[in-house]
N, CA, C and O atoms as a CHARMM CRD file, in Angstrom:
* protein
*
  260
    1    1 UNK  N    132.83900  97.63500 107.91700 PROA 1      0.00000
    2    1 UNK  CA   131.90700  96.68300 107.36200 PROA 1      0.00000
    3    1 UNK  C    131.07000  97.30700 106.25000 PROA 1      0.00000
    4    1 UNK  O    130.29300  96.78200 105.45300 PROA 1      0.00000
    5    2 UNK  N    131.50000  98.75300 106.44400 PROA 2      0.00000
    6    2 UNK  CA   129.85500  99.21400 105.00500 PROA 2      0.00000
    7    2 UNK  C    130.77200  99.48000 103.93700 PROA 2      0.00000
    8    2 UNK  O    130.33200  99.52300 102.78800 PROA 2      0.00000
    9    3 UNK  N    132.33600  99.71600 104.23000 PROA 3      0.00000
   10    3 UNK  CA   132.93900  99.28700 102.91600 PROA 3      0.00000
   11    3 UNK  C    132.69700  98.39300 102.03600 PROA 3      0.00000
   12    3 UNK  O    132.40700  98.50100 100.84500 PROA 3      0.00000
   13    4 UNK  N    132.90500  97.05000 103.03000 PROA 4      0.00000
   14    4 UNK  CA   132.81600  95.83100 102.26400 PROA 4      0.00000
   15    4 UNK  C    131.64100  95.61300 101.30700 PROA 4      0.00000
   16    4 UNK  O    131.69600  95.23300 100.13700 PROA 4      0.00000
   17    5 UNK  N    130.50100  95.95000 102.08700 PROA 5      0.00000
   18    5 UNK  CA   129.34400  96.26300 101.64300 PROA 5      0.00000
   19    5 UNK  C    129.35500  96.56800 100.33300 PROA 5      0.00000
   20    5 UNK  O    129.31500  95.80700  99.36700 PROA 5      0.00000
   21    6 UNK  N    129.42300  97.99600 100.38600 PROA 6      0.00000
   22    6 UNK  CA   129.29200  98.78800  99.20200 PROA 6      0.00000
   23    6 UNK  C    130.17300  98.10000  98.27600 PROA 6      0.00000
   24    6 UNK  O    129.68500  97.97100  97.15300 PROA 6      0.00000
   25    7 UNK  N    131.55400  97.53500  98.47200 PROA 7      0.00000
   26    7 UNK  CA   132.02300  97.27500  97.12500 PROA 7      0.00000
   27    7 UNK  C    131.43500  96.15200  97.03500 PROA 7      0.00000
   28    7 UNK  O    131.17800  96.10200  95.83200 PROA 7      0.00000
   29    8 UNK  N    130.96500  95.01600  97.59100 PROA 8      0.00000
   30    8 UNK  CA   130.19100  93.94700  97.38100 PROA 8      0.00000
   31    8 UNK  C    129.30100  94.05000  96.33100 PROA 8      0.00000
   32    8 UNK  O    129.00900  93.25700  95.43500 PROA 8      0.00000
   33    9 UNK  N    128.81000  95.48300  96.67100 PROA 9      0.00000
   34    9 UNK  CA   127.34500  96.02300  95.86300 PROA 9      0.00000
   35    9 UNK  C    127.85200  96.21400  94.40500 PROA 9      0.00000
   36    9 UNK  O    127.26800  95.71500  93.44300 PROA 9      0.00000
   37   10 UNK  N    129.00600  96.98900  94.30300 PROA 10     0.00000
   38   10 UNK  CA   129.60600  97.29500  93.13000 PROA 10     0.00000
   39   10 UNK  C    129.91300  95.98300  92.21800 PROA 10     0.00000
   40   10 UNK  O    129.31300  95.73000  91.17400 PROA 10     0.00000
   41   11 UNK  N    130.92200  95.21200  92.77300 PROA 11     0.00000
   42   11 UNK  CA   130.60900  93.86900  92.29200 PROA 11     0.00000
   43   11 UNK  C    129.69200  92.99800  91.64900 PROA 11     0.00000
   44   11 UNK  O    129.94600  92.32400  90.65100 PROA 11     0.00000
   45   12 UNK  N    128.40700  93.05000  92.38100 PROA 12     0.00000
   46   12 UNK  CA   127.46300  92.38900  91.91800 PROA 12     0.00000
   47   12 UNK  C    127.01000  93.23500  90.62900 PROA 12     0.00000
   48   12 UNK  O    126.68500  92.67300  89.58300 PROA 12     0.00000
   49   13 UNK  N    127.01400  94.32100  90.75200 PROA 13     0.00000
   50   13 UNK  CA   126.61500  95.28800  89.45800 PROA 13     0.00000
   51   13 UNK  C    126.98700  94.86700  88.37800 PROA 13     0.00000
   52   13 UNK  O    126.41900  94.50500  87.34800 PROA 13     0.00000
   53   14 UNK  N    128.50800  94.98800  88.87900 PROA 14     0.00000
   54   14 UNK  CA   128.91400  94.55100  87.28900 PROA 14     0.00000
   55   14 UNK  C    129.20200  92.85300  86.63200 PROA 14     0.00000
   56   14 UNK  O    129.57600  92.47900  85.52100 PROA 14     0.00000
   57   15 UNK  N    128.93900  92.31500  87.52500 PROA 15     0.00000
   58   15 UNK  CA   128.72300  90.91400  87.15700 PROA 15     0.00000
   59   15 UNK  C    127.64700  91.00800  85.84300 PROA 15     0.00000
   60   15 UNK  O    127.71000  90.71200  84.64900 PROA 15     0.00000
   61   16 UNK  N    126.36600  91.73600  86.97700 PROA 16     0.00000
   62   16 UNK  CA   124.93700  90.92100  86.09200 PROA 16     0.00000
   63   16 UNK  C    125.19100  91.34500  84.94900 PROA 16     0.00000
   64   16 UNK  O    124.81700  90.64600  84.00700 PROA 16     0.00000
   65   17 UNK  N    125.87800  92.57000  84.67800 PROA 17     0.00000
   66   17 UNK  CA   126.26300  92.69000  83.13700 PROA 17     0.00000
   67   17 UNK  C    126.79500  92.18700  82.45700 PROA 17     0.00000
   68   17 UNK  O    126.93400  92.48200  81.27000 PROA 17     0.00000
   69   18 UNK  N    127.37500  91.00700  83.21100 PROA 18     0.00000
   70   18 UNK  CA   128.38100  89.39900  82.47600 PROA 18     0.00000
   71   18 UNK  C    127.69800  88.77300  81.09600 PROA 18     0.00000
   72   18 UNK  O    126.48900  88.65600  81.29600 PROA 18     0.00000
   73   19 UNK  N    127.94100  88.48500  80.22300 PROA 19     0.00000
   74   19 UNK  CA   127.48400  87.58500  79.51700 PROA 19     0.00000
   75   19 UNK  C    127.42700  86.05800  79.84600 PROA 19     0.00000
   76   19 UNK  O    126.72600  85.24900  79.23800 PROA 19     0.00000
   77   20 UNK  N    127.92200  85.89000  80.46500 PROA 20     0.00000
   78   20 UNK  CA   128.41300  84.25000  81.36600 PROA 20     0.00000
   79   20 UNK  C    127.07900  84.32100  82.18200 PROA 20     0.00000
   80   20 UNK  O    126.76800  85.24400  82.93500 PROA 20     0.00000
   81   21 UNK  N    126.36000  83.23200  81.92200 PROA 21     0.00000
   82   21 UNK  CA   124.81600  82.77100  82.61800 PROA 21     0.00000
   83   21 UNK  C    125.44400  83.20900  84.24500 PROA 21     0.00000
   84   21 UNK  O    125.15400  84.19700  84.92100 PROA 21     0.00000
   85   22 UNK  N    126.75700  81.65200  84.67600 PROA 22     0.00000
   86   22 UNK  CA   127.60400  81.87300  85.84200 PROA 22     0.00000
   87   22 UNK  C    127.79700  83.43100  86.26000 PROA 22     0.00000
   88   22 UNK  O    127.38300  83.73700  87.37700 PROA 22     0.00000
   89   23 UNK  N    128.38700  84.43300  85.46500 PROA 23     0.00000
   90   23 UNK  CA   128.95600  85.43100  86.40900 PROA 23     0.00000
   91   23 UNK  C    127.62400  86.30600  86.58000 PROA 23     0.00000
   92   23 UNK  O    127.64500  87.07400  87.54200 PROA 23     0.00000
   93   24 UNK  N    126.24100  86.30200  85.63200 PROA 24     0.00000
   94   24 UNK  CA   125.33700  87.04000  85.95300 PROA 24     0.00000
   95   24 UNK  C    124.71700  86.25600  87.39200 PROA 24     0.00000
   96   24 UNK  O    124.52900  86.99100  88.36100 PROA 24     0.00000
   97   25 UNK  N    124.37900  84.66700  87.54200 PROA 25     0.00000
   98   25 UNK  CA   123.98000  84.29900  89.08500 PROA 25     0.00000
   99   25 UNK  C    124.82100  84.51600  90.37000 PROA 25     0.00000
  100   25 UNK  O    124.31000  84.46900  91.48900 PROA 25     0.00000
  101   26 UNK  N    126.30700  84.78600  90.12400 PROA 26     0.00000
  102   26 UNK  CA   127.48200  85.21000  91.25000 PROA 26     0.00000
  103   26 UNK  C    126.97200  86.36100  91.78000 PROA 26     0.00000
  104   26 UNK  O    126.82600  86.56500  92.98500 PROA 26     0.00000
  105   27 UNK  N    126.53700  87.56200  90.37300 PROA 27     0.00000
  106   27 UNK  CA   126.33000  88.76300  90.72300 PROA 27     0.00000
  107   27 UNK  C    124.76600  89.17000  91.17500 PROA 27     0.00000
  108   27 UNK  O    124.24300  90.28500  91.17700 PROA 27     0.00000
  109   28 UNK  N    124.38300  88.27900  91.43600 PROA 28     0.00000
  110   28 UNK  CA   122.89900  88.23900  91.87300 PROA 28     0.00000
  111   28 UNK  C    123.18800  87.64700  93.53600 PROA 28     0.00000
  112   28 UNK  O    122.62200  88.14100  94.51100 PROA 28     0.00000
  113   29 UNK  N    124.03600  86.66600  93.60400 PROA 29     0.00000
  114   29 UNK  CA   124.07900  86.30600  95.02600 PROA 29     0.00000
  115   29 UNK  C    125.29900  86.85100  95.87200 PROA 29     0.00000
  116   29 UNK  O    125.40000  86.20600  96.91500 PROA 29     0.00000
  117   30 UNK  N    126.26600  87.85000  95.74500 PROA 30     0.00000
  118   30 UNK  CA   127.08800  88.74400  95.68200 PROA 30     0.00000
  119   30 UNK  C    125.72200  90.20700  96.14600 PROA 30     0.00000
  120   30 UNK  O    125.93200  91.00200  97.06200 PROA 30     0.00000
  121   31 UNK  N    124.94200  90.22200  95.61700 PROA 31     0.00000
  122   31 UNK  CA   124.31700  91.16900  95.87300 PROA 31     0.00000
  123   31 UNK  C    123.33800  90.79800  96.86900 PROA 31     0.00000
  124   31 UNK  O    122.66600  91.73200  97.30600 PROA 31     0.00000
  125   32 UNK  N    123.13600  89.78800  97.26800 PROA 32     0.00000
  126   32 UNK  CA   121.82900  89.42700  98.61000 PROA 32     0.00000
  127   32 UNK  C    122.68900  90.39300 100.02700 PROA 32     0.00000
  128   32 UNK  O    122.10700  91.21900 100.73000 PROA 32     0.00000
  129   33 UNK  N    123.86900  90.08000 100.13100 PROA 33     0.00000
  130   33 UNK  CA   124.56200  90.37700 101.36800 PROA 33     0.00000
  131   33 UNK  C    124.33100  92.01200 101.91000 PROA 33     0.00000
  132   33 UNK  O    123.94800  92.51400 102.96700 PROA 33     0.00000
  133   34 UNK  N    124.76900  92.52000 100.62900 PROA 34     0.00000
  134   34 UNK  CA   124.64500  93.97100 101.24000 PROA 34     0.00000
  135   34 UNK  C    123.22900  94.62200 101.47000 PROA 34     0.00000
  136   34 UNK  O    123.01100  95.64300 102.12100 PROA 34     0.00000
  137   35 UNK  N    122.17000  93.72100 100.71400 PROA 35     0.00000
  138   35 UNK  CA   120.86300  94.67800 100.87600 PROA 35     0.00000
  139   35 UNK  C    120.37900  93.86400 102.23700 PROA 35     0.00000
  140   35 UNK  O    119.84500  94.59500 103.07100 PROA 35     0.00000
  141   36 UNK  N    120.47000  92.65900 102.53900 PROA 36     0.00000
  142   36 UNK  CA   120.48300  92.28200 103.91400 PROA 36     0.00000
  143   36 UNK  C    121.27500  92.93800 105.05300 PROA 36     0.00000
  144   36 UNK  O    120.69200  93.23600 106.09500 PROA 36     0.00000
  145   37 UNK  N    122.01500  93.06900 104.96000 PROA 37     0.00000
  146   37 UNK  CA   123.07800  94.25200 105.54500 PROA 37     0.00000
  147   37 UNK  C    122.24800  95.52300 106.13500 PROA 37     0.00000
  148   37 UNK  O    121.97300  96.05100 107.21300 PROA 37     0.00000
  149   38 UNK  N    122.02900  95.67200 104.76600 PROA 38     0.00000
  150   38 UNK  CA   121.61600  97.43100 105.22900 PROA 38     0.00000
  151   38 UNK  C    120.34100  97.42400 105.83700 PROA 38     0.00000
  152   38 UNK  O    120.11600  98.28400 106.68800 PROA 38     0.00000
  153   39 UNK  N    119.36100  96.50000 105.51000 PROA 39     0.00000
  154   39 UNK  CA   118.01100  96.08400 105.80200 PROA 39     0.00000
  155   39 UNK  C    118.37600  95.96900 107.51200 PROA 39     0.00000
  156   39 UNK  O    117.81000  96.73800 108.28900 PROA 39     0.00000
  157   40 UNK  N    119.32100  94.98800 107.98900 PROA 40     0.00000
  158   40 UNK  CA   119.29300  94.55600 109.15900 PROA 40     0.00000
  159   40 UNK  C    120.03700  96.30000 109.88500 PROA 40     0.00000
  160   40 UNK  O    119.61300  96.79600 110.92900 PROA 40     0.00000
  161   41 UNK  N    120.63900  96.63900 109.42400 PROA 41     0.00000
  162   41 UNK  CA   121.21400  98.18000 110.00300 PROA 41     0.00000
  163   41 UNK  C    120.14100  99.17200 110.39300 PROA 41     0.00000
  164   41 UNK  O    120.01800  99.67600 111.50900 PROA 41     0.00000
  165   42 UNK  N    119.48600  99.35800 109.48100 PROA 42     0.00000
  166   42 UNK  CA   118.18900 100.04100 109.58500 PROA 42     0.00000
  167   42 UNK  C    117.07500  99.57700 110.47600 PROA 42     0.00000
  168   42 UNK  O    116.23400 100.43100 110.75600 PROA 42     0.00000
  169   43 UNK  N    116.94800  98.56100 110.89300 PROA 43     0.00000
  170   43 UNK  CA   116.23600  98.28900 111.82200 PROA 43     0.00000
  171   43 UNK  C    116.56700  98.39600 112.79700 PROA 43     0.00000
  172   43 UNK  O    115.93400  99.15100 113.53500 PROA 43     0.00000
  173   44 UNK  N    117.53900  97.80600 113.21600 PROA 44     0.00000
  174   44 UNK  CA   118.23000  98.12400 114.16500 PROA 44     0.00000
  175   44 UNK  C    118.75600  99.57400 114.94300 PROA 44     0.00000
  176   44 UNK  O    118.96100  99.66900 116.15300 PROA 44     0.00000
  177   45 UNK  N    118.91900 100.68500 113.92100 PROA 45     0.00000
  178   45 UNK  CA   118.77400 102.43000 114.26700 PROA 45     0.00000
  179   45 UNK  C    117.48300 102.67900 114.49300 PROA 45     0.00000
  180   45 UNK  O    117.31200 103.74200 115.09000 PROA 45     0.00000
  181   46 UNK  N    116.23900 101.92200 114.16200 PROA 46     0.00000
  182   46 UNK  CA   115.05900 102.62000 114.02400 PROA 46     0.00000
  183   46 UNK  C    114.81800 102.02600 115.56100 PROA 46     0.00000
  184   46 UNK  O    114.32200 102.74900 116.42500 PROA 46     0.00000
  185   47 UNK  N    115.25700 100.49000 115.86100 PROA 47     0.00000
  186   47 UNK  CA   114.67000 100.35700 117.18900 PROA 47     0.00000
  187   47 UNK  C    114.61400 101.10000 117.97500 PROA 47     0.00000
  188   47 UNK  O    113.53100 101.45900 118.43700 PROA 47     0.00000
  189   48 UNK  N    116.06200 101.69400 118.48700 PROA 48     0.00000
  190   48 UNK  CA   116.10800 102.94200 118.93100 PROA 48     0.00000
  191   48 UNK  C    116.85000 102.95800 120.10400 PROA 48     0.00000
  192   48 UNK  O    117.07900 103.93000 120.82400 PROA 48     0.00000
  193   49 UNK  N    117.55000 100.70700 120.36900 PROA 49     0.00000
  194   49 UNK  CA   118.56900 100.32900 121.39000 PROA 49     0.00000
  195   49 UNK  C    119.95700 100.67500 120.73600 PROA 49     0.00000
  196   49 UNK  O    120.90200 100.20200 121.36600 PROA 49     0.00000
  197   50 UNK  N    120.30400 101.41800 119.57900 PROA 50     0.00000
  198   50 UNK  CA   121.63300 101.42600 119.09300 PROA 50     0.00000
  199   50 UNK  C    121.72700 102.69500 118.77100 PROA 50     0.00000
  200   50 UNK  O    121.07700 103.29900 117.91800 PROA 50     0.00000
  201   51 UNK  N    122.98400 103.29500 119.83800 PROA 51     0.00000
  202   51 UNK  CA   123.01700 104.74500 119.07000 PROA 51     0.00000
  203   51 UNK  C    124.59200 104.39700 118.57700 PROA 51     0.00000
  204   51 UNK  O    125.43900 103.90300 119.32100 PROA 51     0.00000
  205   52 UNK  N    124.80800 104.77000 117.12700 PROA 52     0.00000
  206   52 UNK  CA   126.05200 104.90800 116.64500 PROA 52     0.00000
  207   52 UNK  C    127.32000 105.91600 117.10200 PROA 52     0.00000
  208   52 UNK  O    128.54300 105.77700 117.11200 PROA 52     0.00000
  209   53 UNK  N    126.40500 107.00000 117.47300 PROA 53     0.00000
  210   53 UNK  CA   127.72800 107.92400 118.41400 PROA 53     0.00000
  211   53 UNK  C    127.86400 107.84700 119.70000 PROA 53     0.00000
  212   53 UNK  O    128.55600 108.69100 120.26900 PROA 53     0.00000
  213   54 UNK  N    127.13200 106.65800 120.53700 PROA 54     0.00000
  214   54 UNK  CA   126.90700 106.84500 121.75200 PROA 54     0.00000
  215   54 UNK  C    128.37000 106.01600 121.61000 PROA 54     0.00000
  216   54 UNK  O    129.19300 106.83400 122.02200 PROA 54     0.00000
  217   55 UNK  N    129.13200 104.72200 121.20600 PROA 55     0.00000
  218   55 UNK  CA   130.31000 104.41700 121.05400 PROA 55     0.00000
  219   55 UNK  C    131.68600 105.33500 121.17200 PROA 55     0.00000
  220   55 UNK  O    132.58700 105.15000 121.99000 PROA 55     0.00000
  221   56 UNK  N    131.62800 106.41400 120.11100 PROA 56     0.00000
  222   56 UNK  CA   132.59400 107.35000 120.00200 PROA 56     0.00000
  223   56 UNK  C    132.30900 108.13900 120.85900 PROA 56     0.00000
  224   56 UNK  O    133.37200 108.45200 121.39600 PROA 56     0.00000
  225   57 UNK  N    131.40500 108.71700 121.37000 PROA 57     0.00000
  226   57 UNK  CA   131.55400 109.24400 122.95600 PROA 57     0.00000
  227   57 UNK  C    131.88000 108.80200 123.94100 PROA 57     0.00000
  228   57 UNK  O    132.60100 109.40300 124.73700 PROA 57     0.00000
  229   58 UNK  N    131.34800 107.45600 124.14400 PROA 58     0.00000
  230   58 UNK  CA   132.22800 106.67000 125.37100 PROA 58     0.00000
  231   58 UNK  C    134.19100 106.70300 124.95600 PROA 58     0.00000
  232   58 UNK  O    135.12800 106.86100 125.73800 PROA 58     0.00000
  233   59 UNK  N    134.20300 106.51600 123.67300 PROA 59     0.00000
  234   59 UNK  CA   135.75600 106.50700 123.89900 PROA 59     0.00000
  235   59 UNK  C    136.48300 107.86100 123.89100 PROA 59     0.00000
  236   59 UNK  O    137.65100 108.18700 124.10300 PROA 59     0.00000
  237   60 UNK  N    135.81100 108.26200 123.69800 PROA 60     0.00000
  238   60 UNK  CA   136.49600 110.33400 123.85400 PROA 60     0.00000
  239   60 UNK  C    135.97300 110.80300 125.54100 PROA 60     0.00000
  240   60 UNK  O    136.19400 111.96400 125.88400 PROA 60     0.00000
  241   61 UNK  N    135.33300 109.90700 126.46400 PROA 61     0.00000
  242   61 UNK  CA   135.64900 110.40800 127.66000 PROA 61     0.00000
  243   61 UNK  C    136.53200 109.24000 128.30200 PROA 61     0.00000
  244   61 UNK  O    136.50700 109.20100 129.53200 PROA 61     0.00000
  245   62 UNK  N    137.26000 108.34500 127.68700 PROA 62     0.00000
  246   62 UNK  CA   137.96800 107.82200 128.18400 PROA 62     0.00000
  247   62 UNK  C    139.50900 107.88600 128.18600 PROA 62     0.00000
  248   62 UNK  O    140.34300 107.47300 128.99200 PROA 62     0.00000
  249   63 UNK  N    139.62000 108.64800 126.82700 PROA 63     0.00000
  250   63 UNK  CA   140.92300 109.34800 126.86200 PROA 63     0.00000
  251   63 UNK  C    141.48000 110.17900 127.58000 PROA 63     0.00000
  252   63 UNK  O    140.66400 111.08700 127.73700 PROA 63     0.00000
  253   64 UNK  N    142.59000 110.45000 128.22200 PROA 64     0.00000
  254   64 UNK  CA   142.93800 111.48300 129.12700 PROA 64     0.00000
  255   64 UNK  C    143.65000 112.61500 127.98400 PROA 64     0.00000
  256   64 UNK  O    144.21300 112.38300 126.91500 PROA 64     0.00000
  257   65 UNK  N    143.36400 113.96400 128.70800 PROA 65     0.00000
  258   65 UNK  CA   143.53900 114.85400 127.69600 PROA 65     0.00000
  259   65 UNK  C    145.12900 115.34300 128.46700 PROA 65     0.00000
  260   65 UNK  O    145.82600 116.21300 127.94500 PROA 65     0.00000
């Protein structure tokens, strides 16, 4: 998902540099997603109910070696 993100982000970049009224407002609303994104990510690590490696540890003691 932070792929998508980021190229989302890239996208919108180069829109607003559009000369087209249209592709500069695409690249303005092309760009709401990812800074909402990251906004909502960050809160969510800071709460302090989401650990990101606590996932990949549960699945590395579930593998049999």
């Amino acid at each position: 998902m932070l792929v998508l993100a980021e190229k989302m982000l890239i996208w919108s970049m180069k829109l607003e540099k559009s000369r087209w009224k249209g592709g500069r407002l695409a690249g303005r609303i092309l760009g709401i997603f990812p800074v909402y994104y990251s906004c909502w990510l960050e809160k969510r690590l800071f709460k302090g109910s989401w650990n990101p490696g606590g996932r990949l540890r549960r699945r590395r003691k579930r593998r049999p070696r």
